[in-house]
N, C-alpha and C positions, 0 to 999 in steps of 0.2 A: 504494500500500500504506500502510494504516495504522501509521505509529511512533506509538511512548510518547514524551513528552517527558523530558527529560533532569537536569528541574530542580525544584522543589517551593519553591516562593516561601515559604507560606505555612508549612511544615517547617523552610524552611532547608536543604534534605539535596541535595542533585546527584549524577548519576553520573558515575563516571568514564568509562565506557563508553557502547555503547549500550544502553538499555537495554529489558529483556522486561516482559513483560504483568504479571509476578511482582514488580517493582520493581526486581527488581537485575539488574546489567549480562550482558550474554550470555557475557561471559569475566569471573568472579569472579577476585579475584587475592588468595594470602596475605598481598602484602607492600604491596596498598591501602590509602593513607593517606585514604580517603574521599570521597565521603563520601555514600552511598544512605542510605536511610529504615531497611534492616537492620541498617547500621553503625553509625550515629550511636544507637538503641535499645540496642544495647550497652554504653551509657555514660549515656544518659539516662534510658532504662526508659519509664515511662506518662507520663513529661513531654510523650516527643515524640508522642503523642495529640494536641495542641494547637498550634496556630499558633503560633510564637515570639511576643517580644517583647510580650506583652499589656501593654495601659496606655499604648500608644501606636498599634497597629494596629486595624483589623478585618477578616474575611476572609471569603472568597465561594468555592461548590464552582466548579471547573473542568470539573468532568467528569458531565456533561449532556448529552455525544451519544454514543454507544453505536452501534458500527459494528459489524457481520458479529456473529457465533457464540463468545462465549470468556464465560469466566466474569467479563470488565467488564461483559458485556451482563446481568446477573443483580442484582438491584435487592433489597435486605431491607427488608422490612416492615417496619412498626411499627402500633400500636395504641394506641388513645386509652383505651382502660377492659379490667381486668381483670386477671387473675394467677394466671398455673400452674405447679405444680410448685414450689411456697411449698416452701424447705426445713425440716427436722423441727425444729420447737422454735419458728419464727418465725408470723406471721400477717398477712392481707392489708392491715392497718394499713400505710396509708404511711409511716411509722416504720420500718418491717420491710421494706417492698418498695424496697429502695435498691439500686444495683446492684452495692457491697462484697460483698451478700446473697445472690449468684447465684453457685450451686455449678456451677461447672465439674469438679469430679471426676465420673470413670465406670470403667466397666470393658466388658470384653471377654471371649470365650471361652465354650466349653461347662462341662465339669464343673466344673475351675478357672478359677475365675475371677481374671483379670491388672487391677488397679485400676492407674487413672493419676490424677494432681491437673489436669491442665490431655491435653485430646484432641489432643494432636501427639504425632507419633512422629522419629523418623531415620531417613531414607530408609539403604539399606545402605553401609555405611561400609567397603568391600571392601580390596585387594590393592594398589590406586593407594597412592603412597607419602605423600600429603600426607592421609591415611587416618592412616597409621602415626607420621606428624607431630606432630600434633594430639591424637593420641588420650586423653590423659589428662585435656584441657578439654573435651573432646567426649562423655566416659564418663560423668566427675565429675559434670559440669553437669546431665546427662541424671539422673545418678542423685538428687542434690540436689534438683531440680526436679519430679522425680517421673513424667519419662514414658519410652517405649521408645527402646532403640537397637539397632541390628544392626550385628552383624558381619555384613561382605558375603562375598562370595565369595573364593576361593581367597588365602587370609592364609596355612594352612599350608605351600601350596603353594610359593608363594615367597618363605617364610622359609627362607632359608640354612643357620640353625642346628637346621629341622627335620628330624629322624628317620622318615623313610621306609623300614621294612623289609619285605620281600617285600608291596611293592605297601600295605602300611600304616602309618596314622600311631604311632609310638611316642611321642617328645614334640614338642612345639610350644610355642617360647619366647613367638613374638608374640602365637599365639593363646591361651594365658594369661594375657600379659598383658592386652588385651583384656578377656577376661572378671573378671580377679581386680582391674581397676582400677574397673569397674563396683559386682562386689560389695562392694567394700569399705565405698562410701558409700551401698549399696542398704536402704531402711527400708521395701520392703512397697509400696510404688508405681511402677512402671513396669516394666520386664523388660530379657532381656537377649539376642538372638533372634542363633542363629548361622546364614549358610545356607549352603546343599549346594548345587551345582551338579555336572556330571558329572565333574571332574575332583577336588574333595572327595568325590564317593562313592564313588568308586576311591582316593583314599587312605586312605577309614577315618574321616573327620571326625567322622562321625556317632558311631560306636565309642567313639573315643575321647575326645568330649566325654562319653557317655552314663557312661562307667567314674570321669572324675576332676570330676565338675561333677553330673551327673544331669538331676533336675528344678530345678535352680538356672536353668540355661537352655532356654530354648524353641528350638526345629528349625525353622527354615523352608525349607522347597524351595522351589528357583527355578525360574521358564517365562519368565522374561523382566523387561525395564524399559520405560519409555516411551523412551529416548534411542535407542535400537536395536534391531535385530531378529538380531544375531549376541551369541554371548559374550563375558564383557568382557575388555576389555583394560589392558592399562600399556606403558608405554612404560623401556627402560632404554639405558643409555648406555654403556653394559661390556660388550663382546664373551663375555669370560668369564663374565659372570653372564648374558647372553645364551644362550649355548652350555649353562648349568647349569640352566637353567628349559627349554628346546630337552632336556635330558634326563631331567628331571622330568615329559615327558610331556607338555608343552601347546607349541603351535603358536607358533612364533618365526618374523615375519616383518621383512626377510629375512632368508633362514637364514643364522644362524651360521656351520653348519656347509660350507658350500660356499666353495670356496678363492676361487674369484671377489668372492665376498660379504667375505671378508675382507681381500684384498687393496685393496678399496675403502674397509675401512674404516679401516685401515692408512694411506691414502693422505690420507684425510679427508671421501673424498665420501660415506660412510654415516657418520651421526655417531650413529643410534639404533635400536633394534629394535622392534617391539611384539609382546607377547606375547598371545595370544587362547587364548578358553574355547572349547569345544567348543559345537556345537548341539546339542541334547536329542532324545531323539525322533526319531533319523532315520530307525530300523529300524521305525517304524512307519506304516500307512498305512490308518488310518481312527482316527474317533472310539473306536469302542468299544475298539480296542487301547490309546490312550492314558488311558480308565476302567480298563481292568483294569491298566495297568502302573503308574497312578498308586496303586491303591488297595494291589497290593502291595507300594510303595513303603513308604508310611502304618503299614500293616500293620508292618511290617518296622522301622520305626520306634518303633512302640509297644509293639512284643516286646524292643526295648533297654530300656525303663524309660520312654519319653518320656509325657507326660501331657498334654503342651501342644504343638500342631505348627501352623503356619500356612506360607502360600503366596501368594510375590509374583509376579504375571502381568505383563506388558507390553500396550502399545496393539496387540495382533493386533485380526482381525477379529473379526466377528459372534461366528462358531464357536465360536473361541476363546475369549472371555469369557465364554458361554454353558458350555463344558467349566469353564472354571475356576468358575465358584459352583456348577454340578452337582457336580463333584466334591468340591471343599470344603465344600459340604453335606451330601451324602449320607457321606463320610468324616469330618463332625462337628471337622471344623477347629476352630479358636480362633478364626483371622484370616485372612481375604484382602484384600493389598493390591493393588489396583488401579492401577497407573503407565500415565498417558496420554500422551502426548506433548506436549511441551512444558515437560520439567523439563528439569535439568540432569543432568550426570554428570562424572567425573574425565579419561576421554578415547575420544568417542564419536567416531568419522566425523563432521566436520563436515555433511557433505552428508547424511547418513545422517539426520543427529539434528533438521534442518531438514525432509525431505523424506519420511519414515518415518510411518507409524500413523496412528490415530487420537487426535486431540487429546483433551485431559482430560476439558470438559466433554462430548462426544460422547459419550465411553468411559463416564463416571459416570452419563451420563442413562439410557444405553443398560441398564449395570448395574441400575440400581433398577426399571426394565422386569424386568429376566429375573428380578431376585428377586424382584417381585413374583408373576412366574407360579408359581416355587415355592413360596412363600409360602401361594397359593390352590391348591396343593393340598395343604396340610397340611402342610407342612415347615417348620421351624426354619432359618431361611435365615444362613447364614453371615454372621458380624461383617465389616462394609466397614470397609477403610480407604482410603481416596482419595489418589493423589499425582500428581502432573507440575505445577511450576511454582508452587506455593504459599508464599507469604512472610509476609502480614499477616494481622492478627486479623478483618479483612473476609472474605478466603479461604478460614479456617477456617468463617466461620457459615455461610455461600455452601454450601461442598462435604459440609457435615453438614447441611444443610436440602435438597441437592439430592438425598442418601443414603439420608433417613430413611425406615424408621427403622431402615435397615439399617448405616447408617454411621455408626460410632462414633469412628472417628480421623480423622485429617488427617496424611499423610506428609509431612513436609520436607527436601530435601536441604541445597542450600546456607544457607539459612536459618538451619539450627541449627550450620552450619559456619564462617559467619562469626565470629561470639562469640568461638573456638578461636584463629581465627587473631590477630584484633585485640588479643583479651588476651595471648598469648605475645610480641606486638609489645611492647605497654606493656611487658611485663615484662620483657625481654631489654633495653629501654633504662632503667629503673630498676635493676634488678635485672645488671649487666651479668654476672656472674658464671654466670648462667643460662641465658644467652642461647642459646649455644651447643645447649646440651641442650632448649632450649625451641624452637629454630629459629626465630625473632626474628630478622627483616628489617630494623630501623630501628637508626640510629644513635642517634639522637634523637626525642624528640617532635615529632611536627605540630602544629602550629597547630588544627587538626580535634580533637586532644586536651583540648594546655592550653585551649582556651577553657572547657573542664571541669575543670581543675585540673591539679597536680603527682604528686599521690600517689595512690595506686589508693583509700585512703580520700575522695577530693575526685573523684576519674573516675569511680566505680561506684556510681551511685545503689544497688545494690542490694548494696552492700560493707556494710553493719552488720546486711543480715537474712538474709546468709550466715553472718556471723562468729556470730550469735546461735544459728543451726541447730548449725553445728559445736562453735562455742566459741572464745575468743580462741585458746589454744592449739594448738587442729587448724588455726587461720587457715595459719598457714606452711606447710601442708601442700597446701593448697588453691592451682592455678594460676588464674591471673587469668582465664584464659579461661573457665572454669568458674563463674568470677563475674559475667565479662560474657554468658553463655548463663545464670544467672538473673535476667540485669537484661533482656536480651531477652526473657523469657519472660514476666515479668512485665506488660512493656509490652502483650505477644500476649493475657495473662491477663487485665487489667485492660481492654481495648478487647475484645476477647470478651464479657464480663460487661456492659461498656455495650451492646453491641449487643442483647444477650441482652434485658435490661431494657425495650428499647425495643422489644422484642417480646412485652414482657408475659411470659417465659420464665426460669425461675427456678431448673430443673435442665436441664441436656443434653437429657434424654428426653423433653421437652416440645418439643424442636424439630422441624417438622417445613415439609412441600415447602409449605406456605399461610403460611408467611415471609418465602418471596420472591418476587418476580415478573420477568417478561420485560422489560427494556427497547425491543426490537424485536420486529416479528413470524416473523422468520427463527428467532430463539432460543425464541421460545413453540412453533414448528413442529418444532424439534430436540428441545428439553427435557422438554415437555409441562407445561411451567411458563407458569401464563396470563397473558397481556401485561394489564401494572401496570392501565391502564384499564379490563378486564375484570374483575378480579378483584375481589369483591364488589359489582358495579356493580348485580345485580339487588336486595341488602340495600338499598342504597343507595336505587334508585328507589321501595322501598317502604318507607321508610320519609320519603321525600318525601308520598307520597298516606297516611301515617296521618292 
């Protein structure tokens, strides 16, 4: 079996772990001192684009064999003449054609339209507690930087302090705050996507965002992720808040409530519980029952007030992925995201999340197939968004050239979760006072740090074009982590925009599947993307005999 290597010479960056196709390790950890290629962008931003230490190295690519089917086998183009999608005011002048110059902003949706400055989203940011951790560098960041975030699944659920009356939601602390941490630093680019799964539509979610938010947030319903094929779960360590989610209506294994079960844990040999989602759709058994239940879902939806709805699938089969763009098209969605197999998640079945679905690139090839055929028959084919396992700005051009022109985002989970945690680190060991509230792991600085400095002014490359958006003033207001998820983005933005360039590509919508090619012929026979030496080989040969 093929492994990643572990280490990046030419970066500088190592994992701690082992690590995935994505770069970072297969168990992410809040309280890692470093140091992956995600972590270290954190604090470095578009530096680490480039091999360290220049003026005394040189550097050579490593990765030039390209084994089986995943999106390493997937190779971007470049071109020697030309330039499209020149943005408004500039001109072909290479003066002008610089890759500063390359608009990464787009948008998404039917009648409203949702703009973002850079096409990555967050993967759902659900129930799991290091969700609710993080949440204010995770929100902030997103919202400063200008792209989507979601709330995931069942937040009111179990929150404690939520108000559940006959079967509905009344208030919800966590899920306020949530949404109100978002709005606060939101200026018009990105969104703020809450979803329903069947135990938030039995409490009223939808309702109750629809009466105290509105159109401030978009509705997503969920069918699933790539890490699994059941509903999700968390895990808790308290009997009693065990037994309290066990009567909230969701599935506690093992139960609480059985005297055996407690006696063991009483004793020590149960030390935790895990709580699970329901599965959707079980009373149904054909396609067309799941069209009409979905659409009066939709429906039902957009009689609250909602204006903007999207839907996240998981790696099912054929079927399934083919129901989810029909439906989401012909219901006139905003968004469908796509989760393949191969991302992460907060706590999925090991064996599950290894041995489950169809992988990303599979799932996304397969997708631009099926919207194509709606496509050709006159439909308005639902906005893609692609996720499982996505981390660098390679990934992003990759999974929007393998979409086009359906696919306008890139979902990231751990990717945009790392920044959160690293920065509450810095800042709980500066800042000790904070710490607590911030959930800040380190006593002190690593070495992985200072070698960047002392002060989050000297750590955060991207620390003076925060304080300039905000203002010195609103700085104190602003978590470090939220500054380390725009110094990561930056990094995603500004190698984006290289890429971009080198394809002669100068908005989004000029990307398209003649940007990249096959590195084996396994993956030209999956993708229908044609291996590198094919692809333009006949321009080629004639312009040999001119």
């Amino acid at each position: 079996m093929f492994e990643w290597p572990k280490n990046n010479d030419a970066l500088g960056t190592v994992n701690r772990g082992n690590p995935c196709e994505s770069g970072l390790c297969t168990l992410c950890r809040a309280d890692c001192k470093g140091k992956c290629e995600t972590w270290v962008s954190c604090m470095k931003g578009r530096k680490l684009l480039y091999p360290r230490d220049f003026g005394t190295i040189t550097s050579g690519s490593n990765n030039t064999i390209h084994v089986g089917v995943s999106y390493n086998s997937l190779r971007i183009n470049g071109f020697v003449y030309g330039a499209k999608g020149i943005p408004r005011g500039l001109s072909s002048d290479p003066d002008d054609c610089i890759f500063p110059n390359v608009s990464i902003e787009g948008e998404f949706g039917q009648d409203v339209k949702t703009k973002f400055r850079i096409p990555i989203m967050t993967g759902a940011l659900g129930s799991t507690f290091i969700a609710a951790k993080y949440w204010e560098s995770f929100a902030i960041g997103a919202a400063l930087v200008g792209y989507p975030i979601v709330v995931g699944e069942n937040v009111a659920g179990v929150d404690k302090q939520s108000v559940i009356e006959n079967g509905k939601l009344k208030s919800s602390p966590e899920l306020d705050r949530r949404v109100d941490t978002y709005l606060r630093y939101f200026d018009g680019y990105g969104a703020i996507m809450v979803q329903l799964n069947v135990e938030d539509t039995r409490n009223g979610v939808a309702e109750y965002i629809a009466k105290k938010y509105g159109n401030k947030v978009i509705m997503e319903l969920k069918w699933g992720q790539g890490a699994k094929d059941i509903g999700g779960e968390i895990q808790v360590t308290d009997i009693e808040y065990a037994k309290f989610l066990k009567k909230r209506g969701y599935v506690v294994d093992p139960d609480p409530t059985k005297p055996e079960v407690e006696a063991a844990y009483k004793s020590g040999a149960i030390k935790s519980f895990a709580r699970h989602s329901r599965l959707g759709y079980t009373d149904l058994r054909s396609p067309d029952a799941v069209i009409e239940n979905f659409m009066k879902a939709v429906s039902y939806l957009r009689n609250l007030g909602f204006n903007r709805i999207t839907l996240k699938t998981g790696s099912y089969g054929m079927e399934a992925l083919a129901l989810a763009i029909k439906v989401a098209t012909d219901a006139k969605l905003d968004l469908l995201t796509i989760d393949g197999s191969g991302g992460g998640t907060g706590m999925s079945p090991w064996n599950m999340m290894q041995t489950w679905g169809i992988p990303s690139i599979h799932l996304h090839a397969k997708a631009y197939e099926y919207a194509s055929i709606l496509a050709a028959k006159g439909k308005r084919v639902v906005d893609l968004s692609f996720a499982g396992g996505f981390a660098r700005e390679d990934h992003i051009f990759k999974a929007l050239a393998l979409g086009a022109p359906y696919a306008k985002l890139v979902c990231m989970g751990r990717a945009l979760m790392i920044p959160g945690f690293l920065g509450a680190n810095i800042e709980g060991v500066l800042h000790p006072e904070r710490k607590e509230k911030l959930n800040g792991n380190w006593d002190t600085l690593p070495n992985t740090v200072t070698e960047n400095g002392t002060k989050a002014e000297e750590i955060f490359a991207g620390y003076f074009e925060v304080e300039k958006k905000v203002g010195k003033d609103e700085m104190k207001n602003i978590p470090y982590g939220a500054i380390a998820a725009w110094t990561a983005a930056d990094k995603l933005a500004a190698g984006l925009q290289q890429l971009m360039a080198g394809a002669r590509k100068f908005s989004l919508k000029e990307i398209t599947r003649n940007d990249i090619f096959s590195a084996n012929r396994e993956t030209e026979r999956e993708t229908g993307i044609p291996f590198m030496t094919d692809y333009e080989d006949e321009s080629a040969k004639r312009i040999l005999n001119l």
